[in-house]
C-alpha positions in Angstrom: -214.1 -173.7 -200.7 -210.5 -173.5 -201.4 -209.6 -171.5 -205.1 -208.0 -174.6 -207.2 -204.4 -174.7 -207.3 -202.9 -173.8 -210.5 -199.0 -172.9 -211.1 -196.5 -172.5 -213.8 -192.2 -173.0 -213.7 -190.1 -172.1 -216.0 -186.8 -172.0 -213.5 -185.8 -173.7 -210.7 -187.4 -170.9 -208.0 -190.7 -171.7 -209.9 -190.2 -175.5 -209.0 -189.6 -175.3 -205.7 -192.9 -173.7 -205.2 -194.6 -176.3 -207.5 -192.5 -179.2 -205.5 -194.1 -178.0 -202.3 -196.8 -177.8 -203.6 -197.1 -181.3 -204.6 -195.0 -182.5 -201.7 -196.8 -186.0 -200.6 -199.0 -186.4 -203.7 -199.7 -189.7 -203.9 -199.4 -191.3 -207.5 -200.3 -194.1 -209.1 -197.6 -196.2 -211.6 -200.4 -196.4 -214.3 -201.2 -192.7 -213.8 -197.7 -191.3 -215.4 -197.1 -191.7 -219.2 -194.2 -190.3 -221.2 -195.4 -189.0 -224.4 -192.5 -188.8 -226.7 -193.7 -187.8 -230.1 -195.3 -184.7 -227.7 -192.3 -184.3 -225.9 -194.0 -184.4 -222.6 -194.5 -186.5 -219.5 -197.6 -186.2 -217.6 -199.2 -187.4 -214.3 -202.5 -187.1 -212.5 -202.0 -187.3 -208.7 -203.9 -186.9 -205.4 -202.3 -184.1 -203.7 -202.3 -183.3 -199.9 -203.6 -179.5 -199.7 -200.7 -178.4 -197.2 -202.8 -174.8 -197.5 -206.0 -176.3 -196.1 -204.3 -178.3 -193.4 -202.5 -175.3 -192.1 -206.5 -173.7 -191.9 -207.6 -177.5 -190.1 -208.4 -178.8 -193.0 -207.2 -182.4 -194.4 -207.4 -183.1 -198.0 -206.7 -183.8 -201.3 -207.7 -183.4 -204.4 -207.1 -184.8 -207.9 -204.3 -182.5 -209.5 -202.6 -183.1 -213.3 -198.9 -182.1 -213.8 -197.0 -181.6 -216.4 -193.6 -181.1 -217.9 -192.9 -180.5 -221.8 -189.6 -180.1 -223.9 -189.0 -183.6 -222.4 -186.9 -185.7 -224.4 -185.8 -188.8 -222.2 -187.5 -190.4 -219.0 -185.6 -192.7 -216.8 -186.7 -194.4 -213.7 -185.9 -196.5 -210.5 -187.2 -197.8 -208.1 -190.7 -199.2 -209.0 -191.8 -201.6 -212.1 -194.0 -200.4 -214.8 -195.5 -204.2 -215.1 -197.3 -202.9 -211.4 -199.2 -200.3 -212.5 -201.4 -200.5 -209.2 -198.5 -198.8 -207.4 -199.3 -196.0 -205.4 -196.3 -194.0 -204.7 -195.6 -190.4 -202.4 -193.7 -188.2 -204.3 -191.2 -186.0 -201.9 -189.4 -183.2 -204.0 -189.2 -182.1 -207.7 -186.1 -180.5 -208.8 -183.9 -178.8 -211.4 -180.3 -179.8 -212.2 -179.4 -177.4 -215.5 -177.0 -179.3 -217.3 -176.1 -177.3 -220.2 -178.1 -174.0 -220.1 -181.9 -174.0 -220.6 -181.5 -177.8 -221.1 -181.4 -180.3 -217.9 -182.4 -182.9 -215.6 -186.1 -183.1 -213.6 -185.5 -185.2 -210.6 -189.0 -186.6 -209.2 -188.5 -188.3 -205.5 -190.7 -190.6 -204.3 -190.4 -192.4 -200.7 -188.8 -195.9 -200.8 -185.7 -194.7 -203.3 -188.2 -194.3 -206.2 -187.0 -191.9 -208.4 -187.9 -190.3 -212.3 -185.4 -188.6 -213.9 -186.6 -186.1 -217.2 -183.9 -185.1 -219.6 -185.3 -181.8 -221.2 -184.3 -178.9 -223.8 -185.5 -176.3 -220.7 -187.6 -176.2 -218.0 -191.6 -176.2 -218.4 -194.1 -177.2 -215.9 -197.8 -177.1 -214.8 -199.8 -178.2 -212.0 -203.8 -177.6 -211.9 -205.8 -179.0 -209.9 -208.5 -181.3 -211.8 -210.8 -181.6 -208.7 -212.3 -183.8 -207.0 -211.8 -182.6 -203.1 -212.1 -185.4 -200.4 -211.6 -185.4 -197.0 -208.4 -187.7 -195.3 -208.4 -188.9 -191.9 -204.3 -188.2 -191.2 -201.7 -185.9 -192.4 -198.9 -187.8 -194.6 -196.2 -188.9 -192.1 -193.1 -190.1 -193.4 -189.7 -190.4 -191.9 -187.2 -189.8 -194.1 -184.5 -191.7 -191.3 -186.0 -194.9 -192.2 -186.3 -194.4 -196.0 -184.8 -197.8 -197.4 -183.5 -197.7 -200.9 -185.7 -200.1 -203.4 -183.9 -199.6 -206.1 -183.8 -202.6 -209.2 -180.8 -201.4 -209.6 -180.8 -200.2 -212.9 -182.4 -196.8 -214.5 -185.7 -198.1 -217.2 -187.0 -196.0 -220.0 -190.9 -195.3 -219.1 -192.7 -196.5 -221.3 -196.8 -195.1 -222.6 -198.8 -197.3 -221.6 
């Protein structure tokens, strides 16, 4: 059984590891919320174990991130009023603005995007479990991404 995954960032090196980590989660629209009195955004997603595929292995497993000191949340790309929507999420990354403060950038496939304006950078993933088995790798190509954009950035909202 693999050991569940459990990180912490507090720079942008951190992140990277976390946003490989993560790379090809697949998350569900009702399964974000922005918490503004708490300052924090949060999302439960289920994330391809990149680990057990290199051993043969294809799953994915239910895995809760995290980001706190947040203190706007903008997105693109996808409506709110679908909360359905399953979307892959491709990178997370760090643009410091005015030292510790900043911009998260989530990047989903299709031009989805969430952008988190925070005081400094503080992240955790864990893995929440369940495991399950997947028949296929994620396959994306990022050449035919199309941009979806509504063409304007929205405040997420808790649902």
């Amino acid at each position: 059984m693999t050991a569940p995954l459990r990180l912490i960032a507090l720079d942008a090196e951190d992140l990277a590891i976390m946003s490989a980590h993560l790379q090809d989660s697949l998350v569900t629209v009702g399964d974000m919320t922005y918490l503004p009195h708490s300052k924090r955004f949060a999302a439960v997603a289920a994330r391809f174990d990149w680990i057990a595929e290199a051993e043969g292995k294809k799953e994915r497993c239910e895995t809760g991130f995290h980001f706190e000191r947040v203190l706007k949340v903008a997105h693109h790309g996808f409506s709110q009023q679908n909360p359905a929507q399953r979307l892959m999420l491709l990178s997370v990354t760090f643009d410091e603005t005015d030292g510790p403060a900043g911009q998260v950038t989530l990047t989903f496939s299709g031009g989805a995007a969430i952008r988190l304006d925070v005081e400094c950078l503080e992240a955790q993933v864990q893995d929440l479990g369940p495991r399950w088995t997947c028949k296929n790798c994620p396959n994306h190509d990022l050449n035919e991404v199309q941009e979806k954009s509504t063409g304007s950035s929205q405040v997420l909202h808790n649902g």
